[in-house]
C-alpha positions in Angstrom: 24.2 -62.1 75.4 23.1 -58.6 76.2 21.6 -57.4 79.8 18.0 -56.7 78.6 17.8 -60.3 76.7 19.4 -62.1 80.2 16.6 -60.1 81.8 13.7 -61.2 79.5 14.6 -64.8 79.1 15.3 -65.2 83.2 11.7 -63.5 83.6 10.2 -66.1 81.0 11.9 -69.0 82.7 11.3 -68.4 86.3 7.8 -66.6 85.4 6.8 -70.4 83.3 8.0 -71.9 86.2 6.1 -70.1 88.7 2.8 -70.6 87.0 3.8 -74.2 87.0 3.7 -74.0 90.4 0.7 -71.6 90.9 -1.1 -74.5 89.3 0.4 -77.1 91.0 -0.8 -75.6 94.1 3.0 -75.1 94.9 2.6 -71.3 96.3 6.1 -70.7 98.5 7.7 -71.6 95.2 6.4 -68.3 93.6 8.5 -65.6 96.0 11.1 -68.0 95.6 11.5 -67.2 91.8 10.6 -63.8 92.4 13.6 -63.6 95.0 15.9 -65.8 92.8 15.0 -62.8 89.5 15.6 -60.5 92.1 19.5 -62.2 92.9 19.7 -62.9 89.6 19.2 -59.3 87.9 22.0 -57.6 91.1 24.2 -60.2 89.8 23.7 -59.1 86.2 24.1 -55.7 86.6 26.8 -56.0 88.7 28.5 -57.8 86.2 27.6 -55.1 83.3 28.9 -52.8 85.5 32.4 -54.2 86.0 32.6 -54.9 82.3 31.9 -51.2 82.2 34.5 -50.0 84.2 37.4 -52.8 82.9 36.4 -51.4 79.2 36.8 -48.0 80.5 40.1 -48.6 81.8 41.3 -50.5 78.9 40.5 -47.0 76.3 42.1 -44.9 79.1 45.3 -47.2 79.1 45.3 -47.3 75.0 45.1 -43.6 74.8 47.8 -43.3 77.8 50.1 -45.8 75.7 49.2 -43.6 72.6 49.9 -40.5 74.6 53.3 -42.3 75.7 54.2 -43.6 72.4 53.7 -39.8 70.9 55.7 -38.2 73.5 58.6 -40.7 73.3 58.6 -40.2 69.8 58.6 -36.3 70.1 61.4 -36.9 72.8 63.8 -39.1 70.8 63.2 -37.0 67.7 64.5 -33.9 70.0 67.7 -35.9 71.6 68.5 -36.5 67.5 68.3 -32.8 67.0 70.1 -31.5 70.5 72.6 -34.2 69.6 73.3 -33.1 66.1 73.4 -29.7 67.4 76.3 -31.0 69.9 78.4 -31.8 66.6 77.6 -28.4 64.6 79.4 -25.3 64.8 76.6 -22.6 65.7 78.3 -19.9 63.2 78.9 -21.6 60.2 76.4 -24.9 60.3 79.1 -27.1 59.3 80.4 -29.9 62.2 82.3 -28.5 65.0 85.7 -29.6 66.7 83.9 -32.3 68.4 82.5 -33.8 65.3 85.8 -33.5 63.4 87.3 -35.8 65.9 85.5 -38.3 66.4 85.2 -38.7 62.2 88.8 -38.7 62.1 89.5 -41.3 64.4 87.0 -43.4 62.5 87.9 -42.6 58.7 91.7 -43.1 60.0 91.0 -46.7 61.9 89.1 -47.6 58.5 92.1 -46.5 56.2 94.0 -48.7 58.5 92.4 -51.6 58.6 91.2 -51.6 54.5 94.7 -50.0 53.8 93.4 -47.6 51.8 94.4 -43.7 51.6 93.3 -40.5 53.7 93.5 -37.1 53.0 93.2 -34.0 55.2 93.3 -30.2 54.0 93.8 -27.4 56.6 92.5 -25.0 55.1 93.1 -20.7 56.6 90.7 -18.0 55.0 93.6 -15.1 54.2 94.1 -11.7 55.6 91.1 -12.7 57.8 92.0 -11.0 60.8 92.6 -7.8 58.7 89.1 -8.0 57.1 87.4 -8.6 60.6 89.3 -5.7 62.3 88.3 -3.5 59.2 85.0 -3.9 58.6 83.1 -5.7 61.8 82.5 -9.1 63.5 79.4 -9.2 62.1 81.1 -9.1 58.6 83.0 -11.3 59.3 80.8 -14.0 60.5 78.8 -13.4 57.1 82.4 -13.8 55.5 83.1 -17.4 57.0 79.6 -18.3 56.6 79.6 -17.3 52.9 83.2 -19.3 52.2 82.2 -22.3 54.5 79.0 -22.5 52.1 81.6 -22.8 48.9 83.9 -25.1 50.8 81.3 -27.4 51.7 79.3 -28.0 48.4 83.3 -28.9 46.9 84.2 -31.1 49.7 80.6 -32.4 51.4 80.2 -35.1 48.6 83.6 -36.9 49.5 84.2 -35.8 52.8 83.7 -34.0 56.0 84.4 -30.2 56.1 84.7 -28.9 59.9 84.9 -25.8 61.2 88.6 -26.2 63.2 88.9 -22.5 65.3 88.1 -19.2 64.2 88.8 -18.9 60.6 90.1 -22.1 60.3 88.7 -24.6 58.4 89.6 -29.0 58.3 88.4 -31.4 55.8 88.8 -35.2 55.7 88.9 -36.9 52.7 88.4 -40.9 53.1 89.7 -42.6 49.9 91.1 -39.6 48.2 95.5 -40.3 46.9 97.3 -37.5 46.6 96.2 -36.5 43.1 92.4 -37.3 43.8 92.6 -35.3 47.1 94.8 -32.2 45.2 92.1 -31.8 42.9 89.4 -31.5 45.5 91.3 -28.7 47.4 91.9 -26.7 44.0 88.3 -26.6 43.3 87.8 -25.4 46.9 90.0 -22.9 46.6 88.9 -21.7 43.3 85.4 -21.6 44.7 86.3 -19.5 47.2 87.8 -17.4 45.1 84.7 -17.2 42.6 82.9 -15.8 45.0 84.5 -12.2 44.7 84.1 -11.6 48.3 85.5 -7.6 48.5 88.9 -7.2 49.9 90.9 -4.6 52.0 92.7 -2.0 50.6 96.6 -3.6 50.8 95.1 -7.2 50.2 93.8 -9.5 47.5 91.0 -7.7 45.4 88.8 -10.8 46.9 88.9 -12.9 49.8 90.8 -15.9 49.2 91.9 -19.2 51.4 95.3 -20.8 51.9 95.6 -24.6 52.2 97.8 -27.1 53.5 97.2 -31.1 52.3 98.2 -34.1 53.5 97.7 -37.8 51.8 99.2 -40.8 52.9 98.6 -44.3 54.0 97.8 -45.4 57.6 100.8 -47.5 58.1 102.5 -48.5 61.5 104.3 -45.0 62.6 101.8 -42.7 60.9 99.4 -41.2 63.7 96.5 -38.7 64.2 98.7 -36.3 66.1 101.6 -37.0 63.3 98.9 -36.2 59.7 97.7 -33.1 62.0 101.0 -31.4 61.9 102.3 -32.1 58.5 98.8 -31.1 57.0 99.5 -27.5 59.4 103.1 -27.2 58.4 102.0 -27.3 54.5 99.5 -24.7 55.5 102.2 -22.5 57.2 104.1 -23.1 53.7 101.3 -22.1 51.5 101.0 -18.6 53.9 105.0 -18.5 53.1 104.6 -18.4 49.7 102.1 -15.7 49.0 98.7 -17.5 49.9 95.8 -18.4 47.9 97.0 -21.8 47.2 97.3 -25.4 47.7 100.5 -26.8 49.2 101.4 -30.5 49.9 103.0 -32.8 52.1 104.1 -35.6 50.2 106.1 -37.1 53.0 104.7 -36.3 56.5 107.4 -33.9 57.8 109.9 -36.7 57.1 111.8 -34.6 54.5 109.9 -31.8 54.2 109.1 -32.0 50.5 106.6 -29.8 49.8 104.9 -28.8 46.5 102.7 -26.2 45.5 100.5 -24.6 42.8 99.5 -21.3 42.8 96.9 -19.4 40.8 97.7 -19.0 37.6 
């Protein structure tokens, strides 16, 4: 019921009742009412009042919650971004150090317990050090950005392309065999190549990239530490034998077989 209808039917009441009264000769009985409205209306208003004030405070604590709810929102959307920036390499945009080892460990504990293959390419951007000396850092940095670009759009849809030191590269390749995983590294290295980045004079007419592969199974015996180096020691061989190719491990450094193929 709203105040003013409490008011007017109160008033009615007591005012029927004191002309009752009146006429009954009963006149104490008429202040009474009048003091009883009287109590009666404080008591109303009183209690419109706190209704007030509780409704007041229950919009201010909605628009606090909203308020709240926003700005926890905003807040876990910016952890998200701060912690994908913690696994990108600021240079190149592709995942850092960090974010390459933390992958591993979980592509190589999956390959272990599903007993299914893993690949990893090293992968060395040639005569780098010459082209950066020659022609600037800041060419350089638009060198590695422009070749980590054509890395990643080969490798991206079947693995992880990180950015390892300088202007080395890693990639992991879940699932990939030895033939699968070959065939992703060619195309990466004839990308790179494609993109007739200008040489030095006393190098490659374009930039090019060396890589070293490793694909094996995750059995007892075969570690993190273990695929690292072979997959570095076929990099070191494809540097050995004139660069700008793909070289593979076939047995982890137990026997050193190593095969390559070179550009045509």
């Amino acid at each position: 019921m709203m105040p003013g209808t409490a008011f007017i039917n109160i008033a009615l009441v007591l005012g029927l009742m004191g002309i009752a009264a009146f006429l009954d000769g009963n006149y104490v009985f008429i202040p009474a009412c009048i003091l009883y409205y009287c109590f009666l209306s404080s008591f109303i208003v009183q209690m419109v009042k706190n209704r007030m004030r509780q409704l007041r405070a229950e919009q201010m604590s909605e628009r606090l919650l909203e308020e709240l709810t926003l700005k926890n929102d905003l807040l876990r959307v910016a952890n998200d971004k701060l912690a994908e920036k913690a696994f990108e390499d600021p240079l190149t945009g592709l995942a850092n150090r960090r974010k390459f080892d933390a992958t591993f460990d979980e592509a190589l504990a999956s390959a272990r317990e599903h007993q299914t293959p893993i690949s990893l390419m090293m992968i060395d951007v040639d005569h780098f050090k010459l082209f950066n000396d020659t022609y600037g850092h800041q060419a350089g940095d638009r060198c590695l950005q422009v070749l980590s670009k054509a890395l990643n759009d080969v490798i991206s849809p079947s693995g992880l392309l990180a950015r390892y030191g300088g202007e080395e590269f890693v990639a992991i390749l879940p699932d990939h065999d030895k033939s699968n995983s070959f065939r992703v590294a060619e195309r990466a290295r004839q990308a790179v190549e494609l993109m007739q980045i200008n040489g030095i004079e006393g190098s490659a007419p374009s930039k090019t990239v060396s890589i070293g592969l490793v694909s094996c199974m995750v059995i007892p015996g075969v570690s993190r530490e273990l695929i690292l180096a072979a997959a570095d020691a076929a990099l070191y061989d494809a540097k050995q034998q004139g660069r700008n190719r793909v070289c593979l491990d076939h047995n982890l450094g137990s026997e050193r077989d190593f095969w390559s193929i070179a550009k045509p």
